[in-house]
PAMAR-944680 format. One record per residue: chain; residue number from 0; x negated, y, z of N, C-alpha, C, CB in turn. Coordinates in steps of 0.05 Angstrom, whole numbers. Atoms other than C-alpha are relative to their C-alpha. Last residue first. Glycine has a CB too. Layout:
REM PAMAR-944680
<chain: A n: NUM n_xx: X n_yy: Y n_zz: Z ca_xx: X ca_yy: Y ca_zz: Z c_xx: X c_yy: Y c_zz: Z cb_xx: X cb_yy: Y cb_zz: Z>
...
REM end
This chain:
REM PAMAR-944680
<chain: A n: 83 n_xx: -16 n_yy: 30 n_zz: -2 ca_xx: -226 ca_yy: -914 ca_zz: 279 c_xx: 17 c_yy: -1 c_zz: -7 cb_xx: 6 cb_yy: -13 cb_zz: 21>
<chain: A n: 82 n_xx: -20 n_yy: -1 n_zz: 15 ca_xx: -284 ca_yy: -865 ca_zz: 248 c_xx: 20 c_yy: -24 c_zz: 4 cb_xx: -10 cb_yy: 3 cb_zz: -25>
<chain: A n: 81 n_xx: -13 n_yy: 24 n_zz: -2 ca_xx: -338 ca_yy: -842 ca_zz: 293 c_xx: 23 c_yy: -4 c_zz: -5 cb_xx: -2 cb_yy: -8 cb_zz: 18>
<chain: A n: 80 n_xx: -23 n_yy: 2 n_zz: 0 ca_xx: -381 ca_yy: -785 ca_zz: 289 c_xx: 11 c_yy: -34 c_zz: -5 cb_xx: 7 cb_yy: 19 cb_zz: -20>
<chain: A n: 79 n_xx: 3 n_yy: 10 n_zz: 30 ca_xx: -455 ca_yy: -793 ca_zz: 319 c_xx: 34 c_yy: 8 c_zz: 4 cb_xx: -15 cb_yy: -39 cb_zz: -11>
<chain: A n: 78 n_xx: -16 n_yy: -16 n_zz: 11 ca_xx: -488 ca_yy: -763 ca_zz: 376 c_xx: 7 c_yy: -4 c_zz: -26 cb_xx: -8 cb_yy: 21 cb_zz: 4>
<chain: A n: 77 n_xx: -26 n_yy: 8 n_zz: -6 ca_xx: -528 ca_yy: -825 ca_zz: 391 c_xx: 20 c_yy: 16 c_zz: 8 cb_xx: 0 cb_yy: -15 cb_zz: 15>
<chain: A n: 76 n_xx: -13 n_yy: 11 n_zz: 21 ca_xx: -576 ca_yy: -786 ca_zz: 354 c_xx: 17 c_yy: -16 c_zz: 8 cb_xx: -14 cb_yy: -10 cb_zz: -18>
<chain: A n: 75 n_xx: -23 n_yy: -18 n_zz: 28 ca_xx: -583 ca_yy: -729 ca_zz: 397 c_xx: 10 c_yy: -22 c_zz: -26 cb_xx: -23 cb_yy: 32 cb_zz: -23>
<chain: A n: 74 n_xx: -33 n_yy: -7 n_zz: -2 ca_xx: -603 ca_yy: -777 ca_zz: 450 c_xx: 7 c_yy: 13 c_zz: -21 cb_xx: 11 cb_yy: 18 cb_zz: 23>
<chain: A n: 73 n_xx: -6 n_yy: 31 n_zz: 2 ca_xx: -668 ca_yy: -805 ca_zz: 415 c_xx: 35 c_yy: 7 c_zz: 13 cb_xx: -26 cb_yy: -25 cb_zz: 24>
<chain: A n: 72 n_xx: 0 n_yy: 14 n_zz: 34 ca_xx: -683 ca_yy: -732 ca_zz: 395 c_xx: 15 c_yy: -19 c_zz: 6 cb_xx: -29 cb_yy: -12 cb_zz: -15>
<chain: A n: 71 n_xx: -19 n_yy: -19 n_zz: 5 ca_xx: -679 ca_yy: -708 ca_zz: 479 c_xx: 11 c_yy: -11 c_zz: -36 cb_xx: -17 cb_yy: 34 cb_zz: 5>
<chain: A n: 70 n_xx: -15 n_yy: 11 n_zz: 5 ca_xx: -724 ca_yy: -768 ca_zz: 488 c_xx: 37 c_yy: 9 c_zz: -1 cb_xx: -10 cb_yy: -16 cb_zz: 13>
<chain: A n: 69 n_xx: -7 n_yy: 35 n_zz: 8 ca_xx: -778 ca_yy: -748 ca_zz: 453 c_xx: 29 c_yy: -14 c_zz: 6 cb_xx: -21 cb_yy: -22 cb_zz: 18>
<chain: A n: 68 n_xx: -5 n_yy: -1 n_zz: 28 ca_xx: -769 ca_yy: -676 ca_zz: 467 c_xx: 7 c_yy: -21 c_zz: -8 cb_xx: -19 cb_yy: 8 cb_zz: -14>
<chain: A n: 67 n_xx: 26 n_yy: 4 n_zz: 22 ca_xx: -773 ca_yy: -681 ca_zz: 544 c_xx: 15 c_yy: 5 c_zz: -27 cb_xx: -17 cb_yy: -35 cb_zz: 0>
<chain: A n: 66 n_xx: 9 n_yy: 22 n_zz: 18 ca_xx: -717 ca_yy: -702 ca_zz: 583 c_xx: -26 c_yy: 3 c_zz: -12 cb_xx: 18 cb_yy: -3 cb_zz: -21>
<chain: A n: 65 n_xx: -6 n_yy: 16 n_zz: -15 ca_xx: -687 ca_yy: -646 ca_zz: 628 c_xx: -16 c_yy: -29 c_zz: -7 cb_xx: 30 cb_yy: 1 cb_zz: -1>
<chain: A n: 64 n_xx: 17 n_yy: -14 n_zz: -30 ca_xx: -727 ca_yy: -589 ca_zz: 596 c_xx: 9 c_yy: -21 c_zz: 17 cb_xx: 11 cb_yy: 35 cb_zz: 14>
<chain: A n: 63 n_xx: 36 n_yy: 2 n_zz: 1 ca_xx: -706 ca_yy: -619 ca_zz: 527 c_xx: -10 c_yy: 11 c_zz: 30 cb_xx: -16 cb_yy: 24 cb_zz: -31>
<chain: A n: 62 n_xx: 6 n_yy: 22 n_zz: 1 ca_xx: -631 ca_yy: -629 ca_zz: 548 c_xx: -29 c_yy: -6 c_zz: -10 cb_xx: 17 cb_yy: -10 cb_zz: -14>
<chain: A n: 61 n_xx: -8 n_yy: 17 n_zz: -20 ca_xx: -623 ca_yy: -563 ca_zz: 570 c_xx: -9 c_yy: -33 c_zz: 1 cb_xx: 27 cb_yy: 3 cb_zz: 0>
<chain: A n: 60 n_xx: 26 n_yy: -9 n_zz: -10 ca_xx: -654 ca_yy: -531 ca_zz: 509 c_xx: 2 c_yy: -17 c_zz: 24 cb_xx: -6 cb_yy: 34 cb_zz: 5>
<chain: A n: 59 n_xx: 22 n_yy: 11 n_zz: 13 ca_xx: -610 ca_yy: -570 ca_zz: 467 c_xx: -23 c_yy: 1 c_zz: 13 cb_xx: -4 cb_yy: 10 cb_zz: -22>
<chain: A n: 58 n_xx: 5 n_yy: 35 n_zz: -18 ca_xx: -545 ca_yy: -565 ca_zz: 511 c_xx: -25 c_yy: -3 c_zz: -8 cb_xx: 20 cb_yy: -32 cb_zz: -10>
<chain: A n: 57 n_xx: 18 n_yy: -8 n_zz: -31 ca_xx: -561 ca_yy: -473 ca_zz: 496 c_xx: -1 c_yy: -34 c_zz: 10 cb_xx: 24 cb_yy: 28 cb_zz: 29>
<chain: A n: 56 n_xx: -1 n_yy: -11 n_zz: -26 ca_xx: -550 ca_yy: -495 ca_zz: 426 c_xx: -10 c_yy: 2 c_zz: 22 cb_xx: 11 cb_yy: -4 cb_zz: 5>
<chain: A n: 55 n_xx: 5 n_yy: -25 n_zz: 2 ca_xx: -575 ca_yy: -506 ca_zz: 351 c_xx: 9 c_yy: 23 c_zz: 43 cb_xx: 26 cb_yy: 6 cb_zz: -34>
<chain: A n: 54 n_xx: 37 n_yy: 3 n_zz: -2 ca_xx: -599 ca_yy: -577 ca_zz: 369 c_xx: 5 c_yy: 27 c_zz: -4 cb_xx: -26 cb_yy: -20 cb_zz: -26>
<chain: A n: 53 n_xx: 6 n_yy: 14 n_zz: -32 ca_xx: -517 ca_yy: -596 ca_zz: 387 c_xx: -36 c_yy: 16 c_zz: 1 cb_xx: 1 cb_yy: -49 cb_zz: 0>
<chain: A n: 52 n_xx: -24 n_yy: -23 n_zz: -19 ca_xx: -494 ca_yy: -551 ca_zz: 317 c_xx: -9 c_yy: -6 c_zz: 29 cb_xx: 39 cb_yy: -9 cb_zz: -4>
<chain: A n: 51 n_xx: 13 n_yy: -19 n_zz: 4 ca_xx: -543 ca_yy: -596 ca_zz: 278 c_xx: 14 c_yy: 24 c_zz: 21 cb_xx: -1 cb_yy: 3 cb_zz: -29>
<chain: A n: 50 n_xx: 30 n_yy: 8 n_zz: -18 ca_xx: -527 ca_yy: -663 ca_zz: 314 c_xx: -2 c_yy: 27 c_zz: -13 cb_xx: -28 cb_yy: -32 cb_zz: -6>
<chain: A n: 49 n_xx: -9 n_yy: -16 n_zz: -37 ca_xx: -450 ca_yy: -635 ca_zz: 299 c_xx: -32 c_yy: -4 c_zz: 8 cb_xx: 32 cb_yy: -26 cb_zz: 31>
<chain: A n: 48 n_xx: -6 n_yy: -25 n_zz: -4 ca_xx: -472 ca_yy: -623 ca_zz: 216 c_xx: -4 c_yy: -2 c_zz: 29 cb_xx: 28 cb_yy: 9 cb_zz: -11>
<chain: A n: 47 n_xx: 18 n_yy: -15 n_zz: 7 ca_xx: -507 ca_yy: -685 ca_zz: 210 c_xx: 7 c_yy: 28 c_zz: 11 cb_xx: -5 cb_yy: -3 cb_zz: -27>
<chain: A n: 46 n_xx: 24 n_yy: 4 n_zz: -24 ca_xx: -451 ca_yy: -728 ca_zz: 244 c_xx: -20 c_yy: 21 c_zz: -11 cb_xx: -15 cb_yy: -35 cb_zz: 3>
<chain: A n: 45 n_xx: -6 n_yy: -3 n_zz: -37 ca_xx: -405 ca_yy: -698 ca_zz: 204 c_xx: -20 c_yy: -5 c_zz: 16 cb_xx: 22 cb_yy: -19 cb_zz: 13>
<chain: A n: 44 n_xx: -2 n_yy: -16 n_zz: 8 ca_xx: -446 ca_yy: -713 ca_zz: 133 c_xx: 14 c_yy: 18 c_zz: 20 cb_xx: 7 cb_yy: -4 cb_zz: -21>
<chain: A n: 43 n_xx: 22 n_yy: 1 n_zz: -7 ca_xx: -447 ca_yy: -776 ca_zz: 154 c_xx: -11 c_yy: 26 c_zz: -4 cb_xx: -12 cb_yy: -20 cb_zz: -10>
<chain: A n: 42 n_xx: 0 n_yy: 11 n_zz: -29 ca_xx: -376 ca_yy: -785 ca_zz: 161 c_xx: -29 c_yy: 4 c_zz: 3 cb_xx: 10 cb_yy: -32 cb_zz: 5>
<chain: A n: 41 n_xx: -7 n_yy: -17 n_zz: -13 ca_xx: -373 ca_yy: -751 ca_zz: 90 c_xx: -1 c_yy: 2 c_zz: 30 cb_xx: 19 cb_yy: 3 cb_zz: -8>
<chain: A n: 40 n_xx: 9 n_yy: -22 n_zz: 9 ca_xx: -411 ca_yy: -807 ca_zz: 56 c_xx: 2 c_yy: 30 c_zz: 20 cb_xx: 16 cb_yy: 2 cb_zz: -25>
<chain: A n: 39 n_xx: 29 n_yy: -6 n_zz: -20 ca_xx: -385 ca_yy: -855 ca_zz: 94 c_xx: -14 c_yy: 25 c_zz: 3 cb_xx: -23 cb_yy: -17 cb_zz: -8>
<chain: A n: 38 n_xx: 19 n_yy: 22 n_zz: 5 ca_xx: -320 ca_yy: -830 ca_zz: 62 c_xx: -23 c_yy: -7 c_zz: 19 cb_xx: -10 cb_yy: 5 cb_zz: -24>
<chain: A n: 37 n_xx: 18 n_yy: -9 n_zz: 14 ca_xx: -262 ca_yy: -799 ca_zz: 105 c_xx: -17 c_yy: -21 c_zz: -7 cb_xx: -11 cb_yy: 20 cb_zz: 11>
<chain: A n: 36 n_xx: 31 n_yy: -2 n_zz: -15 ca_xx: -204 ca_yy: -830 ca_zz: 120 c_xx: -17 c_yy: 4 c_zz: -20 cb_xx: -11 cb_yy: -26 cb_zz: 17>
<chain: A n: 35 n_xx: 13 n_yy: 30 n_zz: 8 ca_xx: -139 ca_yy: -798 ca_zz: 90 c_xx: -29 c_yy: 6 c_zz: 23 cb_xx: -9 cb_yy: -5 cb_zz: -44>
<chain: A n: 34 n_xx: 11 n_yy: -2 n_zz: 20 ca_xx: -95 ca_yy: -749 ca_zz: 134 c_xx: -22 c_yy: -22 c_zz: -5 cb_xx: -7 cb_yy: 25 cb_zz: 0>
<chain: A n: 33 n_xx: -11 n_yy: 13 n_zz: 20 ca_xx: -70 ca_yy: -737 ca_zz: 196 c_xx: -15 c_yy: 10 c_zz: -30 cb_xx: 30 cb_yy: 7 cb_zz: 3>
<chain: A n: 32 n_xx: -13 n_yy: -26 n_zz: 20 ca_xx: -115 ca_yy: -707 ca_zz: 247 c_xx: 10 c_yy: -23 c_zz: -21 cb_xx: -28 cb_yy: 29 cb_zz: -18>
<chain: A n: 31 n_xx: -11 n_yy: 7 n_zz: 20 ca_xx: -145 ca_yy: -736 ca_zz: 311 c_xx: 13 c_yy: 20 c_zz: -20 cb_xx: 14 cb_yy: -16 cb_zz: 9>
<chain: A n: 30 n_xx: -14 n_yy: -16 n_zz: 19 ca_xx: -202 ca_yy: -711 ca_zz: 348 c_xx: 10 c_yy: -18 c_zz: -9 cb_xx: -11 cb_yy: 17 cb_zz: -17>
<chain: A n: 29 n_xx: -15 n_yy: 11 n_zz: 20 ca_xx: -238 ca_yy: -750 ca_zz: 406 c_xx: 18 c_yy: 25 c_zz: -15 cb_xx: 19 cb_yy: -22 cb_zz: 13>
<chain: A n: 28 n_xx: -26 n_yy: -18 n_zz: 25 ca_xx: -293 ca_yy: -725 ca_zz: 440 c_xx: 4 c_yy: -15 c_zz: -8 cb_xx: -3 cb_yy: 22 cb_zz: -22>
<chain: A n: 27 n_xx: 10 n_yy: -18 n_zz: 16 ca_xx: -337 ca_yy: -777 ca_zz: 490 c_xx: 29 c_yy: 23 c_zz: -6 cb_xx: -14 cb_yy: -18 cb_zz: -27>
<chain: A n: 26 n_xx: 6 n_yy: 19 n_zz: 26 ca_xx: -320 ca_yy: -848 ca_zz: 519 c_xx: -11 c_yy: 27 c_zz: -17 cb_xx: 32 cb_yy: -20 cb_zz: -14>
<chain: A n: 25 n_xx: 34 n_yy: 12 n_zz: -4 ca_xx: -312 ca_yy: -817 ca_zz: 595 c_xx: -20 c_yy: -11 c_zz: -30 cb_xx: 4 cb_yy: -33 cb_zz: 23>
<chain: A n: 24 n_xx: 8 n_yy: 18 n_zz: -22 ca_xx: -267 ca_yy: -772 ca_zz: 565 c_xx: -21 c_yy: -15 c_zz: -5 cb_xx: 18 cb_yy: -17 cb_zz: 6>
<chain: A n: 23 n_xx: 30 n_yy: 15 n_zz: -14 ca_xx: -248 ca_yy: -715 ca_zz: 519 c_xx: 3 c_yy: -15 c_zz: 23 cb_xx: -22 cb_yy: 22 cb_zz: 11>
<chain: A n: 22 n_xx: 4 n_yy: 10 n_zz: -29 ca_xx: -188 ca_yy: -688 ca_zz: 484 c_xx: -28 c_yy: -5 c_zz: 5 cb_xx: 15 cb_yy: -27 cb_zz: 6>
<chain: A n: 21 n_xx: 27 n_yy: 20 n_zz: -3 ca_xx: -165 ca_yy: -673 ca_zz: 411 c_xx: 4 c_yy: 5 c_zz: 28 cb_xx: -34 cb_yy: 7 cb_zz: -17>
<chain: A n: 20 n_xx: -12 n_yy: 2 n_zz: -28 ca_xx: -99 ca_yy: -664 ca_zz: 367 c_xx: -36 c_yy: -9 c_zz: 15 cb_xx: 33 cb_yy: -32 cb_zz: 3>
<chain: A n: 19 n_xx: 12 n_yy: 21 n_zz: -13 ca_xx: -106 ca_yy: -634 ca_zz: 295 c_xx: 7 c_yy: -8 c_zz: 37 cb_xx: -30 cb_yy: 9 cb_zz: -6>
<chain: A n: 18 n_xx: 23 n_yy: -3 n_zz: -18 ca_xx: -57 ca_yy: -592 ca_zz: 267 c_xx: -9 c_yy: -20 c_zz: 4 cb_xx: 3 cb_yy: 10 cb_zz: 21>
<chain: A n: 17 n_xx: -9 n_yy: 0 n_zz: -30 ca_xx: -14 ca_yy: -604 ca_zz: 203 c_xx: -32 c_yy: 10 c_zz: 23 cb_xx: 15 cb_yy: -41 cb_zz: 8>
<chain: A n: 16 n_xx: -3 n_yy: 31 n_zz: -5 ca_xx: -34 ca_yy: -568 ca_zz: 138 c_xx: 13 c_yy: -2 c_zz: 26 cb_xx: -28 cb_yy: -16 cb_zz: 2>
<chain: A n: 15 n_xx: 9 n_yy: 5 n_zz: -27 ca_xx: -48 ca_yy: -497 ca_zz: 138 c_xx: -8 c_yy: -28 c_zz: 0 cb_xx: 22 cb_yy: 7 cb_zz: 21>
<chain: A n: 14 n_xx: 18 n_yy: -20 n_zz: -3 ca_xx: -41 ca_yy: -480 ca_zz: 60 c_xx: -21 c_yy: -4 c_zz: 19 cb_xx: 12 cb_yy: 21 cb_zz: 5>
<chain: A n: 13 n_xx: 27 n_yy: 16 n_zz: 10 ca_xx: 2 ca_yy: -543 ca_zz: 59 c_xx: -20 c_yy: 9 c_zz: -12 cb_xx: 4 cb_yy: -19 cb_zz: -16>
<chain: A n: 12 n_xx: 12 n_yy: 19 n_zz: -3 ca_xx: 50 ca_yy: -511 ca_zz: 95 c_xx: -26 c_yy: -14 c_zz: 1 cb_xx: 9 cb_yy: -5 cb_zz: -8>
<chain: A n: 11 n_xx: 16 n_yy: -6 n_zz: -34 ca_xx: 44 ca_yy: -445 ca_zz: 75 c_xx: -6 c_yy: -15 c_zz: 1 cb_xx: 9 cb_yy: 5 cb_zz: 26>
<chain: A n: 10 n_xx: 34 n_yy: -2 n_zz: 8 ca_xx: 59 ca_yy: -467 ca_zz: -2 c_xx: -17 c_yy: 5 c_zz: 31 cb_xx: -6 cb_yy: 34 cb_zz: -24>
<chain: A n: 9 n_xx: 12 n_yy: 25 n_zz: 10 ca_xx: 124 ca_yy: -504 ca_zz: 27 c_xx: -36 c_yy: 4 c_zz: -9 cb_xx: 21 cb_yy: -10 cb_zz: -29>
<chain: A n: 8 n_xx: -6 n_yy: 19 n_zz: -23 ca_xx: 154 ca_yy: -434 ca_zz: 57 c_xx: -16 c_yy: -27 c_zz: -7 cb_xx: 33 cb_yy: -5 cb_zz: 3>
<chain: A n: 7 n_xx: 25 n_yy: -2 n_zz: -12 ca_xx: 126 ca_yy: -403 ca_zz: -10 c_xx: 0 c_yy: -7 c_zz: 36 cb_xx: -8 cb_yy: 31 cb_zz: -7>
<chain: A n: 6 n_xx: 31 n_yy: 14 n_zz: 5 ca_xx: 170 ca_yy: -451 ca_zz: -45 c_xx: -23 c_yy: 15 c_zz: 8 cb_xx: -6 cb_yy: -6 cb_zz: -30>
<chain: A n: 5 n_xx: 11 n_yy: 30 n_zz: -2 ca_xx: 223 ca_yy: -441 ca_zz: -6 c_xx: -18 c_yy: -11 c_zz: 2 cb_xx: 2 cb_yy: -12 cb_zz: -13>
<chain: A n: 4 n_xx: 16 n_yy: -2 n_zz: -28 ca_xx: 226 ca_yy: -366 ca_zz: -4 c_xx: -8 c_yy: -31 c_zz: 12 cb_xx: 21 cb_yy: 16 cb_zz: 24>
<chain: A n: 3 n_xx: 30 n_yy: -18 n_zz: -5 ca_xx: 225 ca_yy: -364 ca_zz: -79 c_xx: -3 c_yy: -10 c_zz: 26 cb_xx: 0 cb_yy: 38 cb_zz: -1>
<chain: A n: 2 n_xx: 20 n_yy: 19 n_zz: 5 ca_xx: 292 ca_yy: -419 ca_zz: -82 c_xx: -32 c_yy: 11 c_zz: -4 cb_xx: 10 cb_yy: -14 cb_zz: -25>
<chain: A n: 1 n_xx: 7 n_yy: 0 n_zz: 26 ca_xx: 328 ca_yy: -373 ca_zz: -34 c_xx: -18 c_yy: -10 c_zz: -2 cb_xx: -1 cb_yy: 20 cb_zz: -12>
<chain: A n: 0 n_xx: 27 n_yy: -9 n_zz: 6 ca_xx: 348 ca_yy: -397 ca_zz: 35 c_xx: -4 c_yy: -1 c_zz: -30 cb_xx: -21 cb_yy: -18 cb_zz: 15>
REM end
């Protein structure tokens, strides 16, 4: 392999990165992904985003007609990310 096709073989790479791996059970979503841990900062900054993405959907309306508002809110926030 020529030393061009190498290094854009190597630039892909870590263009893509590796993949992530995820699932679900009784405990919730799990995603893993190599790579450093994120700051609080950024962990909180996840959670913000998915509670925003959860209040932008069809579960939102669902879970306010099942619950009410009040305690549709009080769930969306134990929608949180979690960093082990």
């Amino acid at each position: 392999m020529g030393k061009n096709r190498k290094n854009k073989e190597r630039r892909k790479k870590s263009r893509f990165g590796l993949p992530g791996f995820s699932w679900q059970d009784g405990e919730g979503f799990h995603f893993l992904r190599p790579g450093r841990r994120p700051s609080p900062e950024q962990v909180e900054e996840m959670t913000r985003q998915y509670q925003e993405k959860i209040r932008n959907s069809p579960l939102w309306d669902q879970m306010v007609n099942n619950f009410g508002k009040e305690k549709a809110e009080e769930l969306l926030k134990e929608c949180r990310v979690k960093i082990d």
